[in-house]
C-alpha positions as CSV (number, residue, x, y, z in Angstrom):
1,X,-79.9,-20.8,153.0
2,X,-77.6,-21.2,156.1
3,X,-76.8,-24.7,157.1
4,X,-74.7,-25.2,160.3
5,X,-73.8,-29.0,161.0
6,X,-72.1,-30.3,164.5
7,X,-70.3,-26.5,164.9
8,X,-68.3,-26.7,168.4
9,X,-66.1,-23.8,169.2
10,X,-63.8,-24.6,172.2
11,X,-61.6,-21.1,172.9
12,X,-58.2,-21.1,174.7
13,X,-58.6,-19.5,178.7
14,X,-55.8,-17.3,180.0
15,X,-55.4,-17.0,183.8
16,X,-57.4,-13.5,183.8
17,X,-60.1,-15.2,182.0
18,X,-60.0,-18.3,184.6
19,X,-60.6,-15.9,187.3
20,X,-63.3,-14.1,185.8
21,X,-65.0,-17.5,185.1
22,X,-64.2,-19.2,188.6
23,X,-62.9,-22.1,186.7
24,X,-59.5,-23.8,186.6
25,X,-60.8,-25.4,183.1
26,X,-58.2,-24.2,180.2
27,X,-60.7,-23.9,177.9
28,X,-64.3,-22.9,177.1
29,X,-66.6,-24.8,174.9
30,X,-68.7,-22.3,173.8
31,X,-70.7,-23.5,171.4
32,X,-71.5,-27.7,171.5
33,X,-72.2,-29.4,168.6
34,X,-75.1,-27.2,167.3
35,X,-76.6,-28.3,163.8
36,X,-79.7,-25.9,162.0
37,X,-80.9,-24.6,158.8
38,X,-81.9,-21.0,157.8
39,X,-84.4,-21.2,155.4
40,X,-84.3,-18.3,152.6
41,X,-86.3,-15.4,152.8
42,X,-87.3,-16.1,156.9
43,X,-86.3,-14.1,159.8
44,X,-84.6,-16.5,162.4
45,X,-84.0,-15.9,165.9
46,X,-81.2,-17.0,168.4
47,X,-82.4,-16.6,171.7
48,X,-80.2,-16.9,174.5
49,X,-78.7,-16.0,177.7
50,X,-75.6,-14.0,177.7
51,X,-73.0,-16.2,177.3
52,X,-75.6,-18.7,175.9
53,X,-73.3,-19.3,172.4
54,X,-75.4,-16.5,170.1
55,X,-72.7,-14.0,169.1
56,X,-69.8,-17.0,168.6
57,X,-72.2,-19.1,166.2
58,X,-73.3,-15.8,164.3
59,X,-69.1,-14.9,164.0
60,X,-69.2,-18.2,162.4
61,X,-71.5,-17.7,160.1
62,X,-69.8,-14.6,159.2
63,X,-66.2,-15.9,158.6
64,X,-65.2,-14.0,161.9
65,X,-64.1,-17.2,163.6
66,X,-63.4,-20.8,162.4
67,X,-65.2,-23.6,163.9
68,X,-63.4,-25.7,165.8
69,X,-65.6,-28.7,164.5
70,X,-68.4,-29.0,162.5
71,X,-69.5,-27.0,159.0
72,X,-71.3,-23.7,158.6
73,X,-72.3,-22.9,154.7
74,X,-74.1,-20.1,153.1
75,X,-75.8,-20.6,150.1
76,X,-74.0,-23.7,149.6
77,X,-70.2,-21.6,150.2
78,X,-68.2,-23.2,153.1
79,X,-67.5,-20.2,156.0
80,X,-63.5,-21.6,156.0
81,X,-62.8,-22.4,152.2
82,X,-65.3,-19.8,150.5
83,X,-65.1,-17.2,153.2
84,X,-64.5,-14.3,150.5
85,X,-67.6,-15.6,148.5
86,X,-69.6,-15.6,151.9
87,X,-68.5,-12.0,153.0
88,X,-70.1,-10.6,149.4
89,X,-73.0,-12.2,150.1
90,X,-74.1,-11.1,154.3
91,X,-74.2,-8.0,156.1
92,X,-72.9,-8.2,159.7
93,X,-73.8,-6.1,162.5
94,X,-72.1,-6.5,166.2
95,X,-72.3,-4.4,168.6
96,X,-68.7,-4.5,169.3
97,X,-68.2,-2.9,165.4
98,X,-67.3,0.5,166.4
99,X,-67.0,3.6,164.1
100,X,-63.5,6.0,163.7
101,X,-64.6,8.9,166.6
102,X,-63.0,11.4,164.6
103,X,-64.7,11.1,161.0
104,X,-68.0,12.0,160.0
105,X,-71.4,9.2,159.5
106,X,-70.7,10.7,155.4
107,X,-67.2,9.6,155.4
108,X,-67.6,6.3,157.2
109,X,-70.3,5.4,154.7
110,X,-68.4,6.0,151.6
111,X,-65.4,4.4,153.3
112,X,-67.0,1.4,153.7
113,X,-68.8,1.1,150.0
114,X,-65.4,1.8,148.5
115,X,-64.1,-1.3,150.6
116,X,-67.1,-3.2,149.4
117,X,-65.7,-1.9,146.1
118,X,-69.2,0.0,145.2
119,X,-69.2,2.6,142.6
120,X,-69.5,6.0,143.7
121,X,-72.9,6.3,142.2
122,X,-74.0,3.0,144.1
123,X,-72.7,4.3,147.2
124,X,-74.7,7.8,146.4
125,X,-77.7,5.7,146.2
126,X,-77.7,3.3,148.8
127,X,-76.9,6.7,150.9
128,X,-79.7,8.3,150.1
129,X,-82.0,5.8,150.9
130,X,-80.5,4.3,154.2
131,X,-79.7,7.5,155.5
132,X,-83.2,9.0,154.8
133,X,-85.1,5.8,156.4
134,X,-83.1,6.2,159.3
135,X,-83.0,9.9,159.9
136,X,-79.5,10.4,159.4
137,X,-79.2,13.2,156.7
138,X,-79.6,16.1,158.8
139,X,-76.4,14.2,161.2
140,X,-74.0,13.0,158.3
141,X,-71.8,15.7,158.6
142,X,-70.9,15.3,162.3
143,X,-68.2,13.0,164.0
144,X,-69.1,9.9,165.1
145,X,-68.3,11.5,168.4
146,X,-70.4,13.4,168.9
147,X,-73.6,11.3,167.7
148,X,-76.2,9.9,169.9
149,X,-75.6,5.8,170.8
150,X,-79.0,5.8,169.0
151,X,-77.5,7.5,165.9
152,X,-74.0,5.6,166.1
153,X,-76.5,2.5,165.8
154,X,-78.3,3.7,163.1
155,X,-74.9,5.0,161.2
156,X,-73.6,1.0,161.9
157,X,-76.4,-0.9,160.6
158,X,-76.6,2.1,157.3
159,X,-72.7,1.0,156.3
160,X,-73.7,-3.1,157.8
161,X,-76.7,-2.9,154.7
162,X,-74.3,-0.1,152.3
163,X,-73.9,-3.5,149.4
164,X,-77.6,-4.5,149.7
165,X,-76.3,-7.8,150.9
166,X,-78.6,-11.0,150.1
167,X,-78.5,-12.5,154.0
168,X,-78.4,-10.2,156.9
169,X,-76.7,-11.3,160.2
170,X,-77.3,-8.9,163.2
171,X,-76.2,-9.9,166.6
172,X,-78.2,-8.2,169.2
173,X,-79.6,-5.4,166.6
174,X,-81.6,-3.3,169.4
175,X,-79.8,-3.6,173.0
176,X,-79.0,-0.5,174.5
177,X,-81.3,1.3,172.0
178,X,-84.5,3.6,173.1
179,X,-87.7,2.1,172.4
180,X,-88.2,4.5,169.2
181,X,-84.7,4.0,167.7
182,X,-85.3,0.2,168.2
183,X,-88.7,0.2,166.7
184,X,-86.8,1.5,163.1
185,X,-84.6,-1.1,163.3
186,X,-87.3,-3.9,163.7
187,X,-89.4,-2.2,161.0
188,X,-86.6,-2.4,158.6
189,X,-86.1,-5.8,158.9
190,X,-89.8,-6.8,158.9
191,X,-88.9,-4.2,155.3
192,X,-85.8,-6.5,154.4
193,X,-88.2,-9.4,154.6
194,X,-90.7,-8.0,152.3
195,X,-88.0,-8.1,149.7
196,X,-86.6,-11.3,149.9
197,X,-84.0,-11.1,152.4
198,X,-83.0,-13.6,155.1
199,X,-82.4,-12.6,158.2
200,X,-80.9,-14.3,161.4
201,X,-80.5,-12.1,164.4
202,X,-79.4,-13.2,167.8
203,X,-81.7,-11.6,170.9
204,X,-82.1,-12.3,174.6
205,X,-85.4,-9.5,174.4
206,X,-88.1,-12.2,174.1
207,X,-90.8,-9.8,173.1
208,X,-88.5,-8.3,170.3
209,X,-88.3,-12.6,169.3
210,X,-91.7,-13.6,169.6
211,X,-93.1,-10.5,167.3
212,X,-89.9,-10.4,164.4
213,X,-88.8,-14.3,164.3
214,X,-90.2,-16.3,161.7
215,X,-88.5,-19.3,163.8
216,X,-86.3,-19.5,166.9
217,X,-83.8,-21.3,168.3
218,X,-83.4,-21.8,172.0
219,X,-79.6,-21.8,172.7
220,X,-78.8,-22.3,176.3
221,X,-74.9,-23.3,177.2
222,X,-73.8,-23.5,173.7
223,X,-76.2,-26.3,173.1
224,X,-79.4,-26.0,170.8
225,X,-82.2,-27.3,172.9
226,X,-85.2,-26.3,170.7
227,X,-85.6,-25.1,167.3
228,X,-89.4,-23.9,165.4
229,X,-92.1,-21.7,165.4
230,X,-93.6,-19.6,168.0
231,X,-96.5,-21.8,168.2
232,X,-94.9,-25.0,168.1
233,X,-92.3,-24.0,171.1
234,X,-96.0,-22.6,173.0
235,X,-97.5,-26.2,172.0
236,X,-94.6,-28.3,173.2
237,X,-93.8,-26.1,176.7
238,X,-97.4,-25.6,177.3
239,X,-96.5,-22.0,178.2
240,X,-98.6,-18.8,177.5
241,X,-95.7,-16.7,175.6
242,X,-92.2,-17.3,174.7
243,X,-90.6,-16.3,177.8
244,X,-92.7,-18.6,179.9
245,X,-91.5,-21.2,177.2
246,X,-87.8,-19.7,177.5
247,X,-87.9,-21.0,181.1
248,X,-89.4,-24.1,180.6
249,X,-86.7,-25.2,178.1
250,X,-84.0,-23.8,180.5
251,X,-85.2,-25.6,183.9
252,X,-85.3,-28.3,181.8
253,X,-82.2,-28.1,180.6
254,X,-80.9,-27.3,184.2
255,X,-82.1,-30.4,185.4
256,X,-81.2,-32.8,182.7
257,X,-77.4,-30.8,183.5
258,X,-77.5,-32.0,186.9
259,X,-77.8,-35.3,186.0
């Protein structure tokens, strides 16, 4: 279980940053005060605009970034004091996690269980069956470099999973992706669900949301401004799918914003 309570995260602007932002403000709250529960064994959904607060409350939950208020814990271990005990236990997947160009998808992997302080007979097996589920076999030999964005994917989320990890955390899992490499990635989630595994992933693809998530939260300016089912966000927006919903919250949101 992953319990956030009252997490704000308020970063520093420098003068670059206040011109890319059109603000004179010195600082950027980008998450506000958000508070939710990840049940085990559920897929759970961030949806979001970019910039909406997804990928800095998932670096939170990872022990990438310290809250600047509030408390995140996972499976009872606090992200600041237990943030060792935290990393054993999730798999993390950004799409800013980039591989070494000049080594081989083999090498990377190994690389990464020996960091994870695997055995090299855990590795050998773990590489077998990710790199076989996701096609990679026939590519593990070649650079980085020279692999597909599809592949390099594929490779990231192989070495993300390489410890078998009890909670998986994957910001933004298919963007960029053709439809058929992003279809393997949803169906080994929906797999990782079948055994036991909780899952949070953060998406602005509402389709991809409204068929994977178990439960969704709307975040929209850093701020949580719904949180359930599918069917219980269709029942309380009155909309037809989730991004009629999705726009529903937001004009609201809007609105309530503009005093």
């Amino acid at each position: 279980m992953i319990q956030i309570q009252h997490l704000s995260k308020v970063f520093k602007l420098n003068k670059k940053q206040q011109k890319e932002l059109k603000t004179k403000e010195t600082t950027k709250k980008a998450v506000d005060n958000l508070s939710l529960t990840v049940n085990d064994g559920e897929i759970f959904g961030l949806l979001g605009t970019n910039g909406a607060g997804k990928t800095t409350t998932l670096r939170c939950m990872a022990t990438l970034l310290k809250p600047t208020e509030g408390q995140i814990t996972v499976n009872g271990a606090d992200t600041v004091k237990d943030s060792e005990k935290v990393r054993r236990t999730i798999g993390f997947l950004t799409n800013e996690i980039k591989m070494d160009p000049q080594f081989s998808a083999d090498y990377m992997f190994s690389f990464f269980g020996r960091l994870r302080e695997m055995t090299e007979e855990q590795i050998s097996r773990r590489r077998e069956e990710l790199f076989e589920y996701f096609g990679i076999t026939e590519f593990k030999d070649k650079k980085i470099e020279e692999l597909s964005s599809g592949m390099k994917q594929k490779v990231s989320i192989a070495v993300s999973l390489i410890h078998d990890p009890e909670i998986v955390i994957f910001d933004e899992p298919t963007t960029g992706l053709d439809i058929i490499t992003a279809k393997a990635v949803i169906d080994y989630l929906q797999k990782l669900k079948t055994e036991g595994k909780t899952i949070v992933i953060s998406t602005h693809i509402m389709s991809e949301a409204q068929k994977l998530c178990d439960r969704i939260a709307i975040i929209i300016d850093g701020r949580l401004v719904a949180c359930g089912t599918l069917d219980m966000l269709l029942e309380e927006t009155k909309a037809g799918d989730l991004e009629e919903a999705f726009f529903e919250y937001y004009k609201k949101h809007s609105q309530e914003a503009a005093g």
